[in-house]
ROFIFI-138898 format. One record per residue: x, y, z of N, C-alpha, C in turn; residue in one letter; chain. Coordinates in steps of 0.02 Angstrom, whole numbers, plus 50000, padded with zeros to 5 digits. Layout:
N
    nu    nv    nw   cau   cav   caw    cu    cv    cw res chain
     X     Y     Z     X     Y     Z     X     Y     Z   a     A
...
//
This chain:
305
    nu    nv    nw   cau   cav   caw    cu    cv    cw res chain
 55862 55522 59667 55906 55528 59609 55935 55598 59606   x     A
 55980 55605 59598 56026 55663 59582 56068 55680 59502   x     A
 56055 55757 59485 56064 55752 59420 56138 55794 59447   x     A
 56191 55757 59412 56269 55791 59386 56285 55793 59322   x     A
 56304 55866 59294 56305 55878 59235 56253 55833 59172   x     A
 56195 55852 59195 56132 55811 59144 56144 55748 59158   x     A
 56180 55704 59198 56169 55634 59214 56134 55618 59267   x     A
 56073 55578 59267 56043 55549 59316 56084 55497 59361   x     A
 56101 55496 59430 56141 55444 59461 56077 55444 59498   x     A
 56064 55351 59495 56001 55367 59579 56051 55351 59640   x     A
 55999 55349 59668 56018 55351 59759 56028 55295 59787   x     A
 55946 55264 59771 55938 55190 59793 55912 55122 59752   x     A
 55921 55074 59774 55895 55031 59732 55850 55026 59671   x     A
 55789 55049 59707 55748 55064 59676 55733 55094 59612   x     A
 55765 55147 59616 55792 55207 59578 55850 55190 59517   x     A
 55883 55136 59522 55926 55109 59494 55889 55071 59455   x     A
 55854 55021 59479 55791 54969 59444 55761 55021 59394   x     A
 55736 55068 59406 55695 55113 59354 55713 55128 59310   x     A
 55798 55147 59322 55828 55208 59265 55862 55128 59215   x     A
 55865 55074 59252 55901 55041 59198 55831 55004 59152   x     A
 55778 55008 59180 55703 54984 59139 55712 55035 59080   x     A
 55714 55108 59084 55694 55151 59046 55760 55158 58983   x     A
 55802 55126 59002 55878 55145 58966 55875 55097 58918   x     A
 55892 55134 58845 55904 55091 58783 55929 55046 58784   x     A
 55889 54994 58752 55911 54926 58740 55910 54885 58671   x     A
 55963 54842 58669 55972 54796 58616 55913 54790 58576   x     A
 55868 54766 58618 55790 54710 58606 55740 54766 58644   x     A
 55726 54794 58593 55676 54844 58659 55604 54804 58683   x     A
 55563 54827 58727 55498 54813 58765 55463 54821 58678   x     A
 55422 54778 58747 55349 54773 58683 55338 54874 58710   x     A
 55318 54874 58625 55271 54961 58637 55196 54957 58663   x     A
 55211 55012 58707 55134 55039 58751 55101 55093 58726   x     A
 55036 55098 58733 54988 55134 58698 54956 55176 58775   x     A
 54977 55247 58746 54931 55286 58794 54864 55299 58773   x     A
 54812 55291 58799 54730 55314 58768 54697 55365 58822   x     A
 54696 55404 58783 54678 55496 58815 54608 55506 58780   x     A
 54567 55554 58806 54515 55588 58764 54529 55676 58792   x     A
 54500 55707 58745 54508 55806 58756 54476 55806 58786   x     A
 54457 55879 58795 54415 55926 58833 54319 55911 58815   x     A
 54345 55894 58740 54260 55861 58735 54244 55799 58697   x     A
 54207 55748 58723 54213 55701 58696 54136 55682 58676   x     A
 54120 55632 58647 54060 55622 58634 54040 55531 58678   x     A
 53995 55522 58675 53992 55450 58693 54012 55398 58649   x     A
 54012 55414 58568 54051 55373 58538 54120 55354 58539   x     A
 54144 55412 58553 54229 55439 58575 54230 55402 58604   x     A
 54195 55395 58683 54210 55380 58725 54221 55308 58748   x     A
 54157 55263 58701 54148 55187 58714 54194 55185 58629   x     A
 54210 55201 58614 54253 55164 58550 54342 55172 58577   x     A
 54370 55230 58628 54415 55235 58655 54442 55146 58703   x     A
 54373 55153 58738 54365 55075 58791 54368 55029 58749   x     A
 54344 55032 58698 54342 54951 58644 54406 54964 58624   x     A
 54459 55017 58587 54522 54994 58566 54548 54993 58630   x     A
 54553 54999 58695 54594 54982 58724 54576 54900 58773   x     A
 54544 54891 58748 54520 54798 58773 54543 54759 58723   x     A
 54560 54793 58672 54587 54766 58619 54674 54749 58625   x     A
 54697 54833 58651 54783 54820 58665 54799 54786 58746   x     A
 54731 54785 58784 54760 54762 58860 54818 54702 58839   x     A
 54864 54696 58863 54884 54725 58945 54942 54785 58914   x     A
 54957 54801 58853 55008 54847 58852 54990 54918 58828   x     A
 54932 54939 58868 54893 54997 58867 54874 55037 58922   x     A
 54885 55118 58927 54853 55135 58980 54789 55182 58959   x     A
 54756 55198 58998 54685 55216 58983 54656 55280 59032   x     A
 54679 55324 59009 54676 55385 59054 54604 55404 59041   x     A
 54570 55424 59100 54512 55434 59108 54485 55505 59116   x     A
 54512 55534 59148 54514 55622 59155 54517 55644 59088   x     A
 54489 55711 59072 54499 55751 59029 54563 55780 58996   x     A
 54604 55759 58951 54663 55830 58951 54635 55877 58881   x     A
 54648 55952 58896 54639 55976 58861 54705 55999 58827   x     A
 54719 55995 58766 54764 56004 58723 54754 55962 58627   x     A
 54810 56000 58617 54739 56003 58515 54852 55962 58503   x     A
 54839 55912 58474 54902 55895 58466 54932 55920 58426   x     A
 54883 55940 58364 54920 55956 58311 54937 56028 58312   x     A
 54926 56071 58367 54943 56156 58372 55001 56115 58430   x     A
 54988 56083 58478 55044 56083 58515 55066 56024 58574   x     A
 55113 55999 58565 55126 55928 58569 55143 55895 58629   x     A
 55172 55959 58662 55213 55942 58713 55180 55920 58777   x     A
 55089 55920 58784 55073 55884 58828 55070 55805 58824   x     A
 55070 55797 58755 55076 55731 58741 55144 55687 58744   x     A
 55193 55729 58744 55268 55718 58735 55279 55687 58827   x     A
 55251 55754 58874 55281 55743 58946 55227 55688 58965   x     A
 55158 55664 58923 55143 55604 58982 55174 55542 58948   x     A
 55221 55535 58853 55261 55494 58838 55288 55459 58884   x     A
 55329 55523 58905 55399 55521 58940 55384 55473 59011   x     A
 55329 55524 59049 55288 55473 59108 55274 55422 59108   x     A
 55240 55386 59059 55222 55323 59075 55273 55277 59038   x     A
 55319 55293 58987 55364 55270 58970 55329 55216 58881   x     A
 55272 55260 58848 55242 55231 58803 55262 55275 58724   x     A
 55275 55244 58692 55282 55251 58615 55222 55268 58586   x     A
 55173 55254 58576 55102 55246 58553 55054 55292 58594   x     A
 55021 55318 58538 54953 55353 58570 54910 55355 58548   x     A
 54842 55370 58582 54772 55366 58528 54744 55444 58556   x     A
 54729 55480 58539 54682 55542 58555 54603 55550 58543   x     A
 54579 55555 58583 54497 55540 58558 54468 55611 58590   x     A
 54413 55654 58522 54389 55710 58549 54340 55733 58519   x     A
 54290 55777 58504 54232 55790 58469 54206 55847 58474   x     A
 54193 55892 58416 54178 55964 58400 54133 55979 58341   x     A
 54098 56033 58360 54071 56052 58281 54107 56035 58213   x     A
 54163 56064 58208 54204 56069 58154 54229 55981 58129   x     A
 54254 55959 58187 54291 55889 58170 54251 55843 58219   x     A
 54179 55807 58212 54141 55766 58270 54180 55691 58252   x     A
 54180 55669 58308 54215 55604 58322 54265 55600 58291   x     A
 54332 55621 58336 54407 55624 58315 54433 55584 58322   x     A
 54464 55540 58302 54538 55494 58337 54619 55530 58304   x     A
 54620 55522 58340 54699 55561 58331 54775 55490 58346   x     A
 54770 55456 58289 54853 55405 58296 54909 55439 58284   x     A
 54939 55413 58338 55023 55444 58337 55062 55391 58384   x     A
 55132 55399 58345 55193 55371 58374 55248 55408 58395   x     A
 55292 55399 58438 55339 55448 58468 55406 55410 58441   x     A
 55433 55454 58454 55526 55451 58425 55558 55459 58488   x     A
 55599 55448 58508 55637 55481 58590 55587 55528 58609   x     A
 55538 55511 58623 55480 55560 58676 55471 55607 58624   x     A
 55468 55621 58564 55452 55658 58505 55417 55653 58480   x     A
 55351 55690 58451 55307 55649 58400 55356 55640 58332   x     A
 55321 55596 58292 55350 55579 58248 55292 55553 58177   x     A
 55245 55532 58186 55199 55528 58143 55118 55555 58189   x     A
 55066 55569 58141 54990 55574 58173 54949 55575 58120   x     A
 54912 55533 58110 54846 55551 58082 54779 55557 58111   x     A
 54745 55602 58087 54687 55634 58116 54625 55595 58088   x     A
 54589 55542 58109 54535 55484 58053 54474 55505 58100   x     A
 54428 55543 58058 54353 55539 58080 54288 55474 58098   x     A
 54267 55472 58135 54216 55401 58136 54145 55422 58127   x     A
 54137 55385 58045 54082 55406 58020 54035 55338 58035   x     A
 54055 55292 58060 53995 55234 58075 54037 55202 58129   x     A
 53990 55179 58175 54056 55142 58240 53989 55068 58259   x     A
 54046 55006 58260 53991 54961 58299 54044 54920 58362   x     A
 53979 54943 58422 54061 54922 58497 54054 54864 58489   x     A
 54099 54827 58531 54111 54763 58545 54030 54749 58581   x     A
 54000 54777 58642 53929 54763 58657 53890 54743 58618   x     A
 53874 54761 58562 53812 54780 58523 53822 54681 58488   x     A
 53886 54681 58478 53886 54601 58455 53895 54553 58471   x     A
 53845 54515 58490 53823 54480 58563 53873 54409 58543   x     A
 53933 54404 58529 53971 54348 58515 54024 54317 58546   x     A
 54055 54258 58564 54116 54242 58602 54183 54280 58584   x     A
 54212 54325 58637 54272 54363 58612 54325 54335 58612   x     A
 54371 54331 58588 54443 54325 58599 54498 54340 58667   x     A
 54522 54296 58676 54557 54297 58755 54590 54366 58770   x     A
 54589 54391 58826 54657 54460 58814 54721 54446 58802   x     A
 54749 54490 58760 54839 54484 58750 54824 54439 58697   x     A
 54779 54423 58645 54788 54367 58588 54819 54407 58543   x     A
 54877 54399 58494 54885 54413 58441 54877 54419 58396   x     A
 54844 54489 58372 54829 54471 58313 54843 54467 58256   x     A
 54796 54437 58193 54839 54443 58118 54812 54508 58070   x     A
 54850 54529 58047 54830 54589 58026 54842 54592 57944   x     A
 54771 54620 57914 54780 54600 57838 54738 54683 57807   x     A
 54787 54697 57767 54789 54743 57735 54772 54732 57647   x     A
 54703 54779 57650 54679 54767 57559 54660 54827 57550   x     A
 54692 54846 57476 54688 54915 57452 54702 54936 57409   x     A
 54742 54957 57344 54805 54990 57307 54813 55048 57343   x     A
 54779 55083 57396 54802 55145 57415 54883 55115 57468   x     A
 54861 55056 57501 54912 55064 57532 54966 55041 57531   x     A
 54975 55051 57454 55036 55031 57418 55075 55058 57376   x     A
 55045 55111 57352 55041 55162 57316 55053 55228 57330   x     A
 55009 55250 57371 55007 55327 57414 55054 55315 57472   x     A
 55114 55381 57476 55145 55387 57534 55100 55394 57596   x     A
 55041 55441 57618 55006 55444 57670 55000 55373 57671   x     A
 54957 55348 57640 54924 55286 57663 54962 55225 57695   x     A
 55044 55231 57664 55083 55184 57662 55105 55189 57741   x     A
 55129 55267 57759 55136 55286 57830 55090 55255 57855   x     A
 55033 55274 57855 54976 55230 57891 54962 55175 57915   x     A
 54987 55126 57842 54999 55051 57864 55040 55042 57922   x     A
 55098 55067 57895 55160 55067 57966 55129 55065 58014   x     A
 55103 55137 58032 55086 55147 58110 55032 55111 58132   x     A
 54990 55067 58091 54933 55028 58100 54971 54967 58139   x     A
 55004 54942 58086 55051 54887 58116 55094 54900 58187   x     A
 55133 54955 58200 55169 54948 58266 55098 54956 58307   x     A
 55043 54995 58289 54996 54993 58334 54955 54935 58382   x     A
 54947 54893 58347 54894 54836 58339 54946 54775 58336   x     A
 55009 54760 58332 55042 54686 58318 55068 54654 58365   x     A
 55065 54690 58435 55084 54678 58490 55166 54647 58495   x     A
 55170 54584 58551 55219 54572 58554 55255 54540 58499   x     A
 55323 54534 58491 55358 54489 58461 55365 54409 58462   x     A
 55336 54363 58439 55359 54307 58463 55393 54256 58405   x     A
 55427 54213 58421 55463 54139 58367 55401 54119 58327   x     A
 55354 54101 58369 55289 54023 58358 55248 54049 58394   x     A
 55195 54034 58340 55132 54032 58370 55078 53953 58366   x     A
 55041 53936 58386 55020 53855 58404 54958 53884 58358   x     A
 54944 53835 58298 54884 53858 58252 54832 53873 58284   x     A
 54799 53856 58348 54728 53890 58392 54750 53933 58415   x     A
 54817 53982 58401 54824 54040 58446 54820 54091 58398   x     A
 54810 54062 58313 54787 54120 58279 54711 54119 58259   x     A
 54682 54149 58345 54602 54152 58308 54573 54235 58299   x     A
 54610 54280 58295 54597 54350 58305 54638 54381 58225   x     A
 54594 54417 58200 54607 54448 58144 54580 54507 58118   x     A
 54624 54550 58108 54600 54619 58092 54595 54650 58043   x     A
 54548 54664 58019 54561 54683 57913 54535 54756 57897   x     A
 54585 54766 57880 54608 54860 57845 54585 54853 57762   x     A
 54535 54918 57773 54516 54910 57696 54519 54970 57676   x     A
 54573 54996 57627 54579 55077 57592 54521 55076 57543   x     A
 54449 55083 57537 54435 55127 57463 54396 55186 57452   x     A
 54421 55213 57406 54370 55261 57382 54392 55332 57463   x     A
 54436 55325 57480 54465 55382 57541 54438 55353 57592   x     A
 54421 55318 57608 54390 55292 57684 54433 55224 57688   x     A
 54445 55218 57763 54474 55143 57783 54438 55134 57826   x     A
 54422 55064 57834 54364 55009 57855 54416 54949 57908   x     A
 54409 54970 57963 54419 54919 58013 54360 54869 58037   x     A
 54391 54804 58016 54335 54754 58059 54362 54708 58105   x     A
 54368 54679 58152 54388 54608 58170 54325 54559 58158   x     A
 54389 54498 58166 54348 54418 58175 54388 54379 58210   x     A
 54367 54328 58222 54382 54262 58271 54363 54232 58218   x     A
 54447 54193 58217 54439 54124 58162 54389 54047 58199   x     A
 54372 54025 58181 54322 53957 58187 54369 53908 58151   x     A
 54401 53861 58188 54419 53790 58162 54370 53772 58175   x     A
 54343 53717 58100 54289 53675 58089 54346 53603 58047   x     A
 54294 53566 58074 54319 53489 58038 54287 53523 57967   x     A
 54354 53460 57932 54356 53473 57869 54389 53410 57843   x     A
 54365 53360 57884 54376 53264 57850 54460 53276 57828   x     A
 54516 53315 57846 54583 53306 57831 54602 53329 57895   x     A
 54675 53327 57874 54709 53378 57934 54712 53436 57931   x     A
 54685 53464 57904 54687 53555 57883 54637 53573 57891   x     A
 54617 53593 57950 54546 53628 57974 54519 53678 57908   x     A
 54438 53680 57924 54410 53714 57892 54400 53806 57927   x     A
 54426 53827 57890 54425 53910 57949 54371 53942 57902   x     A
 54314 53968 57969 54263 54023 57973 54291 54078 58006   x     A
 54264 54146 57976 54273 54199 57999 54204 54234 58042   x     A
 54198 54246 58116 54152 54270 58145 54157 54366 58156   x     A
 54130 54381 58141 54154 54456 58167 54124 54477 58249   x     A
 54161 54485 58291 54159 54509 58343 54176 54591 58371   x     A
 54185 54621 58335 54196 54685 58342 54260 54728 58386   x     A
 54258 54785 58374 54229 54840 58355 54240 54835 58292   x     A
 54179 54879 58266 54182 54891 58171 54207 54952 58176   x     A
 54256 55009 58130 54244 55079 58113 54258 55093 58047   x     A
 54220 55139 58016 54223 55171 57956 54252 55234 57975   x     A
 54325 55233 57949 54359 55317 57958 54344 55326 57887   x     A
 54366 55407 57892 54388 55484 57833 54451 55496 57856   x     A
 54495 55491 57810 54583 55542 57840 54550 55597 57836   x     A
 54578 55648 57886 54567 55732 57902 54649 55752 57875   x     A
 54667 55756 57929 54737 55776 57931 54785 55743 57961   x     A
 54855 55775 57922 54890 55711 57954 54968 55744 57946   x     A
 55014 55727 57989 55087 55758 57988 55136 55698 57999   x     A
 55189 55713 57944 55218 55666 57945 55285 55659 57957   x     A
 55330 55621 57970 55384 55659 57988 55447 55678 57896   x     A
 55506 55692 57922 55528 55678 57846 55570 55635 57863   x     A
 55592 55626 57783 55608 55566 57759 55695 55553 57805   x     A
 55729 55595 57817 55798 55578 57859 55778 55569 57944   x     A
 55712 55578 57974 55722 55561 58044 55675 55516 58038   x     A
 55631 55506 57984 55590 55431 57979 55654 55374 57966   x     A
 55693 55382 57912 55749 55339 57916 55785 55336 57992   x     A
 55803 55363 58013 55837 55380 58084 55793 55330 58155   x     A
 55740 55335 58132 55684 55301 58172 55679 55246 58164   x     A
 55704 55210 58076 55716 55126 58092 55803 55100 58077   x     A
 55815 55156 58109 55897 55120 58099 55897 55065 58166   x     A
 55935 55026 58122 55953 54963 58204 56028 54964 58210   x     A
 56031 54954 58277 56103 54943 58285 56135 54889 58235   x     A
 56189 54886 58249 56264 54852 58207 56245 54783 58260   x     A
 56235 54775 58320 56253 54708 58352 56177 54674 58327   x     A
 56125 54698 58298 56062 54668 58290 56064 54627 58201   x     A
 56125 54659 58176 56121 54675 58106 56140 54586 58088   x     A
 56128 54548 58070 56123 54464 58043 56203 54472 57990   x     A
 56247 54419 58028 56303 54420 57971 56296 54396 57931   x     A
 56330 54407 57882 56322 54367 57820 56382 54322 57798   x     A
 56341 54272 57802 56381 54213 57783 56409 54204 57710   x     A
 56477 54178 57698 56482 54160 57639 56478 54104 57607   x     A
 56458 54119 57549 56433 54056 57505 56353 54042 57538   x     A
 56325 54093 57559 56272 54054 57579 56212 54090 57526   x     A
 56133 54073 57493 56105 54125 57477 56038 54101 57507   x     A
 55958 54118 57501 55922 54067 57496 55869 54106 57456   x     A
 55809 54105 57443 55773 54112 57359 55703 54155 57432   x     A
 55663 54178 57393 55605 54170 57414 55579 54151 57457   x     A
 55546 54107 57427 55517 54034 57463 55537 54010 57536   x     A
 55627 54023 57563 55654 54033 57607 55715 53964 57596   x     A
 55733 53939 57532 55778 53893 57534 55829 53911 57543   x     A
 55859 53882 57581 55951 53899 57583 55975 53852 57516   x     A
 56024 53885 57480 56078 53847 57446 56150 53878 57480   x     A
 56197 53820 57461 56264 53813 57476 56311 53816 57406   x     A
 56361 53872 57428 56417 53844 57370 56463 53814 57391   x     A
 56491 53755 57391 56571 53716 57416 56608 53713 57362   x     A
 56672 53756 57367 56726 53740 57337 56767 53680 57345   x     A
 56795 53661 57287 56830 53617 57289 56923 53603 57249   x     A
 56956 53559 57265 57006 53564 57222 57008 53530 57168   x     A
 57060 53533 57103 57030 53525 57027 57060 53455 57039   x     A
 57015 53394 57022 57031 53320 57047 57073 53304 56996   x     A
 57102 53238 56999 57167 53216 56952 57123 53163 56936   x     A
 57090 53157 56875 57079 53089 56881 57117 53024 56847   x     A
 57185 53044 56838 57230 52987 56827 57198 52939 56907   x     A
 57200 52991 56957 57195 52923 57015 57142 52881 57048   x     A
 57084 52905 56979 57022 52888 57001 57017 52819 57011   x     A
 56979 52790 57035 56966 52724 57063 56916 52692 57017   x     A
 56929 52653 56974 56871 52643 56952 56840 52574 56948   x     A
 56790 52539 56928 56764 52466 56947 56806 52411 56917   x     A
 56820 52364 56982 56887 52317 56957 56868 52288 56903   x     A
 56868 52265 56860 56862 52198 56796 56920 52172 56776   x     A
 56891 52112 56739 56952 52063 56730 56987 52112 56670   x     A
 56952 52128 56607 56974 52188 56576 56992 52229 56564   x     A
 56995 52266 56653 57041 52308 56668 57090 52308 56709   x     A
 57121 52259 56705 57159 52216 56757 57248 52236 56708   x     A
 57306 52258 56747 57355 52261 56711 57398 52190 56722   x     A
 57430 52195 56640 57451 52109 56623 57514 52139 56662   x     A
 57550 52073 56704 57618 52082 56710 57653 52045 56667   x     A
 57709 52083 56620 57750 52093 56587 57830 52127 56586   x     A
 57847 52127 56531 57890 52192 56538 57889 52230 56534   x     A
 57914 52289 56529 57909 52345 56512 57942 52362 56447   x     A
 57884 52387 56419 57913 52386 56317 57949 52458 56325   x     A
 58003 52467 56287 58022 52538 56255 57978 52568 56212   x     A
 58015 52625 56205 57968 52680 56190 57978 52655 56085   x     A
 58055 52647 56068 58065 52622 55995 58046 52548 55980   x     A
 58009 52514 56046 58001 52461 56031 57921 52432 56031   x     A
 57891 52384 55986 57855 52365 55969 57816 52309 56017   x     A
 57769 52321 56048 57740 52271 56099 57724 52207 56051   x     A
 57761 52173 56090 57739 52107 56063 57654 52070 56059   x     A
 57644 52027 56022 57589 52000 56003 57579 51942 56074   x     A
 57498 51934 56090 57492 51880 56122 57483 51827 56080   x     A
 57512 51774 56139 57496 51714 56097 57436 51684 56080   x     A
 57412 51657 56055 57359 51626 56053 57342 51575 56043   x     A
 57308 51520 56090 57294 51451 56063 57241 51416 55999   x     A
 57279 51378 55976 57241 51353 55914 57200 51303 55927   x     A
//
């Protein structure tokens, strides 16, 4: 590839294939999650890093080496392995006197950070420890959020966000009711949020509407927010602008409620109903006659005696 005046032209095929993968699009890729740990990690770090990323396989990478760098003094190692692997999403995992068992969430903007929160793990249970049938890889999950914090508080609300692009994986139309057996539940109280999963259980239930059990299969974590940076409010807007060709026209006369009903308005023209049609009867049947004047007096029928 050869750069002219800041433009990448490649060379060969290949090179062409790459630069048009990486080049903005309409419908972008599902987002990828880089998973890093620092310079020091602990064994919790370490097996709770492996459990969220068995969780995002297949749109996860899982760097195994050490990097040393503190994100929130300075970013830009996190920015150039963005750029490298071509991922939006990151998890940071690290452990110190001061801050033991770190996770560090963040999302990127054009290879930029753009949000991070810093959540401590004050109780962790791995996927090992709960000896139960897991969920297939790549299942989708459903994600349910309970709280007033995270509805209320701007941090927390950020949070939700980035929970959601984190964890919601791909986009799809339909899902087939046994393909929602994975569920993930966010709990704000009292300053701590509470991650659990489960695997739903269809059970007969003598109708057509299965009976659903919830199994928990893990990982469990109990975070603390530490710290957290956020972006502001004109390049967070900037971050969900969508293009004009994505933007749904709007139809006229069309509305629909809630619920998701469409109504219709049809205009019409103002009817005459001199020409209405209406049900034949002998009673409404016109006599043929003459035609009376306007100064003249319709004559009487006759009538038999």
């Amino acid at each position: 590839m050869t750069h002219l005046d800041g433009v990448v032209k490649p060379k060969t095929k290949r090179s062409k294939r790459f630069l048009e993968s990486r080049a903005p699009k309409l419908v972008e890729d599902v987002k990828s999650t880089m998973i890093m740990k620092g310079g020091n990690t602990s064994q919790t770090v370490t097996t709770a890093l492996k459990d969220i990323y068995s969780l995002k396989k297949p749109n996860a990478v899982l760097y195994k080496k050490k990097n040393i760098t503190r994100p929130f003094e300075d970013s830009t190692s996190l920015e150039f392995f963005s750029k490298k692997t071509d991922c939006s999403l990151f998890l940071f995992g690290s452990h110190n006197k001061k801050r033991p068992n770190n996770f560090i969430f963040g999302r990127m903007f054009d290879f930029h950070v753009l949000d991070m929160f810093e959540l401590g793990i004050e109780k962790f249970v791995s996927l090992s420890e709960i000896k139960t049938t897991k969920c297939p890889l790549g299942t989708k999950p459903m994600l349910v959020f309970a709280g007033e914090l995270f509805d209320t508080d701007n941090e927390y609300k950020r949070l939700k966000s980035l929970l959601i692009d984190f964890f919601r994986g791909p986009t799809v139309s339909a899902v087939r009711l046994a393909g929602l057996e994975h569920v993930l539940h966010f709990t704000a109280l009292e300053g701590k949020i509470y991650l659990r999963s489960y695997r739903c259980l269809l059970k007969k239930s003598g109708c057509r509407t299965p009976r659903i059990e919830l199994e928990e299969i893990g990982p469990s974590f109990d975070f603390v927010m530490r710290r957290t940076h956020l972006a502001s409010d004109d390049l967070y807007k900037l971050a969900h602008r969508q293009p004009k060709a994505l933007k749904p026209t709007k139809k006229k006369n069309i509305s629909s409620n809630v619920f998701g009903t469409t109504f219709g308005r049809v205009h019409m023209q103002k009817q005459d109903l001199s020409k209405l049609q209406t049900r034949k009867m002998k009673g409404l049947r016109k006599r043929k006659g003459e035609v009376v004047d306007e100064g003249q007096e319709p004559k009487a029928a006759k009538v038999e005696n």
